[in-house]
Backbone as CSV, one residue per row, in Angstrom:
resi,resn,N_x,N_y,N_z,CA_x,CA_y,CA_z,C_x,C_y,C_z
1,UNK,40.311,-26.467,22.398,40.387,-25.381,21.437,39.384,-25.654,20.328
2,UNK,38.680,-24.279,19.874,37.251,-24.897,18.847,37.723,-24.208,17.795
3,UNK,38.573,-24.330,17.122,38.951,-23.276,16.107,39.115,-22.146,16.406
4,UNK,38.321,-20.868,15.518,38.250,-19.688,15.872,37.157,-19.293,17.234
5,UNK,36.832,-20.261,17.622,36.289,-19.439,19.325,37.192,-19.559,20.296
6,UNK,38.736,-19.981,20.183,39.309,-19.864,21.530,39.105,-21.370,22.228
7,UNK,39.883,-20.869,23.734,39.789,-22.063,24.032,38.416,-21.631,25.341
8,UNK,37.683,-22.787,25.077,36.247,-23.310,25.639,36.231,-24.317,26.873
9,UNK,35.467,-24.287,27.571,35.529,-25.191,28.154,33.857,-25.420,28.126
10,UNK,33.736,-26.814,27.342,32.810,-27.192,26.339,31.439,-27.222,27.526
11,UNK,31.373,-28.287,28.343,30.672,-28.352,29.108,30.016,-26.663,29.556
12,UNK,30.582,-26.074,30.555,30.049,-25.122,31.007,29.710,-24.315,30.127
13,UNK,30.016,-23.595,29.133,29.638,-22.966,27.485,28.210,-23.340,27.394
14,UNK,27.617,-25.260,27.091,26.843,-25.074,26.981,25.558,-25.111,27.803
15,UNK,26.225,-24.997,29.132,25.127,-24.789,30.175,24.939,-23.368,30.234
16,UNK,25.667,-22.524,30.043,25.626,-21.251,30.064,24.553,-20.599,28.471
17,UNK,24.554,-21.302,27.367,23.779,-20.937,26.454,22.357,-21.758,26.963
18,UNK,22.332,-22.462,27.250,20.993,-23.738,27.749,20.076,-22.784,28.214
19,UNK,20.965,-22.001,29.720,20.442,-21.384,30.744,19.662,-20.236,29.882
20,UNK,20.881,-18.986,29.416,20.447,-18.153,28.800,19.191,-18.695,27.588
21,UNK,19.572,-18.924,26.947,18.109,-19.404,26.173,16.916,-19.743,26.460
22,UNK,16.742,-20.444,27.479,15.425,-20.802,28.043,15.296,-19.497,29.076
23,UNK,16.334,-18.976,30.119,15.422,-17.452,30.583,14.986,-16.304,29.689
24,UNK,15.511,-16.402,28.168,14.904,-15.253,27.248,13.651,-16.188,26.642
25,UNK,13.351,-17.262,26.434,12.401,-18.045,26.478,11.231,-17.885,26.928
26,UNK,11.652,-17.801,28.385,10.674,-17.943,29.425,10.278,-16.441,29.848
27,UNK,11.126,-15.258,29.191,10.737,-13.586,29.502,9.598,-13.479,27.912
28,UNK,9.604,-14.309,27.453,9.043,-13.605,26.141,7.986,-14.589,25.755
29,UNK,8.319,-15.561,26.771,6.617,-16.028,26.801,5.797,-15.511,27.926
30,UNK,6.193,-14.738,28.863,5.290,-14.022,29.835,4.948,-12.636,29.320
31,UNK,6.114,-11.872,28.088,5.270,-10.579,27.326,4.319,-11.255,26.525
32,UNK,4.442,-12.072,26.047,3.413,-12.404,24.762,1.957,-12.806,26.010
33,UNK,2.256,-13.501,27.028,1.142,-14.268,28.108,0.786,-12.920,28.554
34,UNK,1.134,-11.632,28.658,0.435,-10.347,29.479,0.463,-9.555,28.194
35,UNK,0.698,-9.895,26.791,-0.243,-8.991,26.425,-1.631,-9.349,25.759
36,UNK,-2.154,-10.462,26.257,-3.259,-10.703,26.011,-3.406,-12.245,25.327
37,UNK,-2.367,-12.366,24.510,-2.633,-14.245,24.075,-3.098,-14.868,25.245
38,UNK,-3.376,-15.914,24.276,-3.620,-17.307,25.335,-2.401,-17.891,25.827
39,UNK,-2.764,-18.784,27.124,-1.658,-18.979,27.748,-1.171,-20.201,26.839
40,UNK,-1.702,-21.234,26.154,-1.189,-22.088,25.592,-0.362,-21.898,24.496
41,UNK,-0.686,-20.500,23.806,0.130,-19.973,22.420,1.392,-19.296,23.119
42,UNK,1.400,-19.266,24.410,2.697,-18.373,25.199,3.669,-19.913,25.525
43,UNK,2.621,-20.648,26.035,3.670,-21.787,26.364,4.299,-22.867,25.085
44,UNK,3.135,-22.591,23.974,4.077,-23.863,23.014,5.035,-22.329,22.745
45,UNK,5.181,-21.503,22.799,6.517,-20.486,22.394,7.489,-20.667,23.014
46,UNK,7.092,-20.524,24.301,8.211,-21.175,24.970,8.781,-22.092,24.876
47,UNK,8.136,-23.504,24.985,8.965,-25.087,24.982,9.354,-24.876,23.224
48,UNK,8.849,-24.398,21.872,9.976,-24.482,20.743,11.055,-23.356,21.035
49,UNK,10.781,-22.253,21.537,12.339,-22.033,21.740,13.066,-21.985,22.539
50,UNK,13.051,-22.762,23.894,13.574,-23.665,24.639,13.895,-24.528,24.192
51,UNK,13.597,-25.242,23.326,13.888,-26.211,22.767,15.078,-26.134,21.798
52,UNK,15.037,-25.194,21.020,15.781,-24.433,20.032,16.965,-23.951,20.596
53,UNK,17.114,-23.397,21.675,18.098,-23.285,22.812,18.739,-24.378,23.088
54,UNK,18.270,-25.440,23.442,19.395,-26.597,24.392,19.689,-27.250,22.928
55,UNK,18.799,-27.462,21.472,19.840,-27.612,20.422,20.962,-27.155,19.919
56,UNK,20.718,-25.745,20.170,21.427,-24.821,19.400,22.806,-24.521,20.214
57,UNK,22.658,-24.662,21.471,23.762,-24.787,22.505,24.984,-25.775,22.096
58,UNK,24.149,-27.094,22.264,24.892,-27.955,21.569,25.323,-28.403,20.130
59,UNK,24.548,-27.634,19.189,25.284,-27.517,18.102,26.264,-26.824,17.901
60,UNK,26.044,-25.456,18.361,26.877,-24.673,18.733,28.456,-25.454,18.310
61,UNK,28.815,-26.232,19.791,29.873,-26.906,19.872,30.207,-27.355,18.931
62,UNK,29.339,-28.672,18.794,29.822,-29.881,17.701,29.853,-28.699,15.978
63,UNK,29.504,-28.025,15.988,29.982,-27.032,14.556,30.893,-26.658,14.808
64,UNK,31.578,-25.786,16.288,32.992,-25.379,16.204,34.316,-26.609,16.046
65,UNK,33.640,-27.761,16.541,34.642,-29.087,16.336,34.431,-29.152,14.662
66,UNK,33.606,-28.830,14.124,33.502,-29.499,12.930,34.063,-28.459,11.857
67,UNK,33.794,-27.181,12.351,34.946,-26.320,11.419,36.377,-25.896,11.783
68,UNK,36.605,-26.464,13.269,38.251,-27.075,12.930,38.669,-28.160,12.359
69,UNK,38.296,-29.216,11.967,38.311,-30.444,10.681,38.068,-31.178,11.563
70,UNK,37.784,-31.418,12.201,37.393,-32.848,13.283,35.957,-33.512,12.685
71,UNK,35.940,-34.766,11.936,34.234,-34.626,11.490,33.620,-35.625,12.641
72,UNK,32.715,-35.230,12.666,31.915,-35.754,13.885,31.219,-36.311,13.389
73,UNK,30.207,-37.247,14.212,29.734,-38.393,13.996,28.094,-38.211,14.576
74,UNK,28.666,-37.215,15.727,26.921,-36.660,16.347,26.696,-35.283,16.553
75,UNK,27.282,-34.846,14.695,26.352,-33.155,14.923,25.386,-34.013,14.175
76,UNK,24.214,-34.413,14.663,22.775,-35.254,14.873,22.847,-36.132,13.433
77,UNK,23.656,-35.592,12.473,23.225,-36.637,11.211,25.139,-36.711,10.668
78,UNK,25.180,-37.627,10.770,26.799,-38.364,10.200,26.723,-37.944,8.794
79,UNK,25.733,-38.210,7.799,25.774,-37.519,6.677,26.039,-36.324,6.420
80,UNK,25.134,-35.240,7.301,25.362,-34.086,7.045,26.421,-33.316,7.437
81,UNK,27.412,-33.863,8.599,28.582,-33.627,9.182,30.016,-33.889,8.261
82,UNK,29.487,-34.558,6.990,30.574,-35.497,6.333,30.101,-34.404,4.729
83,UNK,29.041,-33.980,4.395,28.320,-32.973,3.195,28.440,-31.992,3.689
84,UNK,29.201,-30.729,3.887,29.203,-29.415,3.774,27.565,-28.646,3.666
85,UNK,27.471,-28.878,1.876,26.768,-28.545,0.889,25.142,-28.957,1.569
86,UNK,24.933,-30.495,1.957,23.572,-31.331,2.241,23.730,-30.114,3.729
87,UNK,24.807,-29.958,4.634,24.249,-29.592,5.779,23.615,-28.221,5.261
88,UNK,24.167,-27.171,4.513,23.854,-26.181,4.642,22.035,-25.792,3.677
89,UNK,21.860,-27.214,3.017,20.895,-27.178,2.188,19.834,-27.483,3.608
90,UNK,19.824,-28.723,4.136,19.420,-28.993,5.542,18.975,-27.592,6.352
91,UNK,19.757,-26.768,6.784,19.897,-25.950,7.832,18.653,-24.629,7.255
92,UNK,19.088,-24.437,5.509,18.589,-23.481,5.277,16.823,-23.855,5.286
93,UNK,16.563,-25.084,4.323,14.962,-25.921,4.682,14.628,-25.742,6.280
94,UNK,15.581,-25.661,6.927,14.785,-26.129,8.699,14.654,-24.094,9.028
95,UNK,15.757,-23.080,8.495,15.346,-22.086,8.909,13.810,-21.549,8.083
96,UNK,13.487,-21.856,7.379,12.777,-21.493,6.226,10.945,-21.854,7.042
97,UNK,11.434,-23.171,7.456,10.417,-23.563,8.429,9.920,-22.638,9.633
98,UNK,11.015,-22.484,10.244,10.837,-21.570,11.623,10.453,-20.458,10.727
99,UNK,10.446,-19.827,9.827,10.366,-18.339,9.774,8.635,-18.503,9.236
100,UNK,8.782,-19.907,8.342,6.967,-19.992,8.072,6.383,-19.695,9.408
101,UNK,6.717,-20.985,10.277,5.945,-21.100,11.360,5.416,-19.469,11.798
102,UNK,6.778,-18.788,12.339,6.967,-17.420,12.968,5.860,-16.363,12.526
103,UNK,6.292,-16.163,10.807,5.127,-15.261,10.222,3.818,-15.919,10.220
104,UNK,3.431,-17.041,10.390,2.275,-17.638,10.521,1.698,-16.909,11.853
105,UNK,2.261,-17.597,12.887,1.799,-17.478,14.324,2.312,-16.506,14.917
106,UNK,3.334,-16.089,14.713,3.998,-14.130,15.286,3.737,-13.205,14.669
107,UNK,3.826,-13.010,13.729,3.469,-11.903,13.066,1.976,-11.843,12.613
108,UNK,1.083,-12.899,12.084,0.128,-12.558,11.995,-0.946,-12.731,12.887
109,UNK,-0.400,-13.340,14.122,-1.236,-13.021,15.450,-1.341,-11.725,16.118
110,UNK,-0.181,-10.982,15.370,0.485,-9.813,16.161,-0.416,-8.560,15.562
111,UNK,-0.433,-9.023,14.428,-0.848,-8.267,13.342,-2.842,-8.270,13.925
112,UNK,-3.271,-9.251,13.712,-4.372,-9.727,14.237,-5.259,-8.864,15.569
113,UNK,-4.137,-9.201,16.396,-4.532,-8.650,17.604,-4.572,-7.048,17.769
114,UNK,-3.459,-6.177,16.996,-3.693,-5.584,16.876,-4.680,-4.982,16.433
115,UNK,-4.990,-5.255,15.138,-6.234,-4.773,14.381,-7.380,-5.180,15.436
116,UNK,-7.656,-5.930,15.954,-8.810,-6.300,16.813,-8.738,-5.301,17.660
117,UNK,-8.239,-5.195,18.154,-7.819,-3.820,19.294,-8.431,-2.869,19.064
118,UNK,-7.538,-2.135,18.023,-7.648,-1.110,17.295,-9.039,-0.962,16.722
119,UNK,-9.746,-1.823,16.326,-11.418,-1.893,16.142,-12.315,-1.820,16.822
120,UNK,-12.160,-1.975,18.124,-13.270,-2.457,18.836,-12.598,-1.157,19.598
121,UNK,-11.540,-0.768,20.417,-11.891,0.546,20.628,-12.115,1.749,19.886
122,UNK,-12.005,1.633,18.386,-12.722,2.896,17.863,-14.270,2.514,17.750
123,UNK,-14.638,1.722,17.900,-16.050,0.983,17.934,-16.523,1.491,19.248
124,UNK,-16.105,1.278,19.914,-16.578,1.738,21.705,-16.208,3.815,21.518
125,UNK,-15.490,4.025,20.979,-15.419,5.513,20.938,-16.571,6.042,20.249
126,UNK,-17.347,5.422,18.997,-17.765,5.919,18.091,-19.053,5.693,18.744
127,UNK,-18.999,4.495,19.278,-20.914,4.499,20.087,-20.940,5.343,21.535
128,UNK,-19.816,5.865,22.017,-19.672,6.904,22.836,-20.468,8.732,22.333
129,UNK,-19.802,8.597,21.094,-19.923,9.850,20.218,-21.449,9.739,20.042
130,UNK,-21.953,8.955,19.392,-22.965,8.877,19.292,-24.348,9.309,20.366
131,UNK,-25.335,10.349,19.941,-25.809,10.512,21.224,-27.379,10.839,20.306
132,UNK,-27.274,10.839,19.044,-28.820,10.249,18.771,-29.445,11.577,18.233
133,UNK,-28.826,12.839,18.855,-29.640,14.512,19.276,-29.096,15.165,17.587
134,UNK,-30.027,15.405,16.331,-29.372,16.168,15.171,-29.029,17.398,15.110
135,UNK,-29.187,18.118,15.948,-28.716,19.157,16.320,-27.084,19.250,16.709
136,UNK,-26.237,18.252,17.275,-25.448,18.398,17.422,-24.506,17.396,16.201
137,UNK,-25.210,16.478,15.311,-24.771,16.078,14.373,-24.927,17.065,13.194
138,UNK,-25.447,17.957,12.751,-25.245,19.156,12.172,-24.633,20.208,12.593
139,UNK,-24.313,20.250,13.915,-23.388,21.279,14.396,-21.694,20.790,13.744
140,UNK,-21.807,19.759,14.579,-20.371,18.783,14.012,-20.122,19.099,12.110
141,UNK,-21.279,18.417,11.510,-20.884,18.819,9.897,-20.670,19.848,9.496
142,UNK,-21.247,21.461,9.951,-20.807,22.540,9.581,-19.394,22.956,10.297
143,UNK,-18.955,22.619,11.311,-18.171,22.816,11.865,-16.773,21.820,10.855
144,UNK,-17.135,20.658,10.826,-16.013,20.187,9.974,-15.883,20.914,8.061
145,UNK,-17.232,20.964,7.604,-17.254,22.003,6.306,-16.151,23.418,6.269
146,UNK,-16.090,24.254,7.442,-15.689,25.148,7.648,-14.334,25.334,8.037
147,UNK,-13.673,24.132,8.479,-12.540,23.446,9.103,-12.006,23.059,7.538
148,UNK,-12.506,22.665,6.525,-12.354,21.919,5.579,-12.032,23.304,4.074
149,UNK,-12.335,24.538,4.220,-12.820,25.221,3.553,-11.782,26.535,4.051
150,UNK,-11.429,26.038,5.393,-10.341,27.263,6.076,-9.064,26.391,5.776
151,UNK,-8.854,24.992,5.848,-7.598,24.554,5.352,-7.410,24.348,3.768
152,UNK,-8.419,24.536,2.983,-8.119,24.944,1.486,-7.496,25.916,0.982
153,UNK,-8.495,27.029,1.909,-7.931,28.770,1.724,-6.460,28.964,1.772
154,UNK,-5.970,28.256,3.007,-4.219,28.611,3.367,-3.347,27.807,2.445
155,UNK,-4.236,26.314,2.080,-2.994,26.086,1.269,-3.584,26.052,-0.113
C-alpha cells in the first residue's frame, strides 16, 4: 500500500512506467529525427528522457513510500528524504535546469528552424517572381496602387 495510490504492486508499476517512458521517448525522437534535425540532437533527446523515465519511475515509488511516513534511505539522497523543505528546494533547482536546457535546445531550435524554413522558401519564391522584364514590374505596381486606393475608398 503507497499511501494515496492504492495498493501497487511496486515492481511491475515500475516496469510499466520504464516501458511507457522510453516508447514516448523513442516516438518523439523519430518526430524531431523526420522533421529535419540531426540525428544526434534526436538521439541525446532521447537517452535524457529515457533517462528521466527509468528515474522518474522509480522515484515515483520511493516518494509514494515516503509520503506515507516511511523515510527512506534510497530516494537517491538520505538527506533529502529526511528535509522535506532541502528536497523540494533540490527538485525545484533540477526542474529549472531541464526547462533551461529545453528552451535552450527545444524551443529555440524549433523556433530556429522554423524561421530558416520560412526564409529560404520565401527566398526561392521571390527569385521565382523575379523575371528581370519592367514591363511586368510596373504592371504589378499599378495594379497593387489601385488595389491599395480601392481598399481605402470602401473603408
Amino acid at each position: 500500500d503507497l499511501g494515496g495510490f492504492g495498493a501497487v504492486h511496486v515492481a511491475r508499476g515500475v516496469r510499466a512506467a520504464i516501458a511507457l517512458g522510453v516508447f514516448v521517448s523513442a516516438v518523439i525522437a523519430v518526430v524531431i529525427a523526420w522533421t529535419g534535425a540531426q540525428r544526434w540532437t534526436a538521439a541525446a533527446i532521447f537517452f535524457v528522457l529515457a533517462l528521466s523515465a527509468v528515474f522518474g519511475a522509480e522515484a515515483g515509488v520511493r516518494v509514494g513510500r515516503w509520503a506515507d511516513g516511511h523515510a527512506s534511505a534510497h530516494l537517491y539522497m538520505y538527506h533529502l528524504s529526511s528535509h522535506p523543505v532541502l528536497a523540494a528546494i533540490a527538485a525545484i533547482a533540477g526542474l529549472g535546469l531541464m526547462v533551461a536546457w529545453w528552451a535552450g535546445l527545444g524551443v529555440d531550435g524549433s523556433v530556429r528552424w522554423l524561421s530558416e524554413k520560412a526564409v529560404l522558401s520565401l527566398g526561392h519564391l521571390a527569385q521565382r517572381l523575379q523575371t528581370g522584364r519592367l514591363q511586368e514590374y510596373l504592371f504589378a505596381t499599378v495594379v497593387g496602387i489601385v488595389a491599395i486606393i480601392f481598399l481605402v475608398a470602401i473603408v
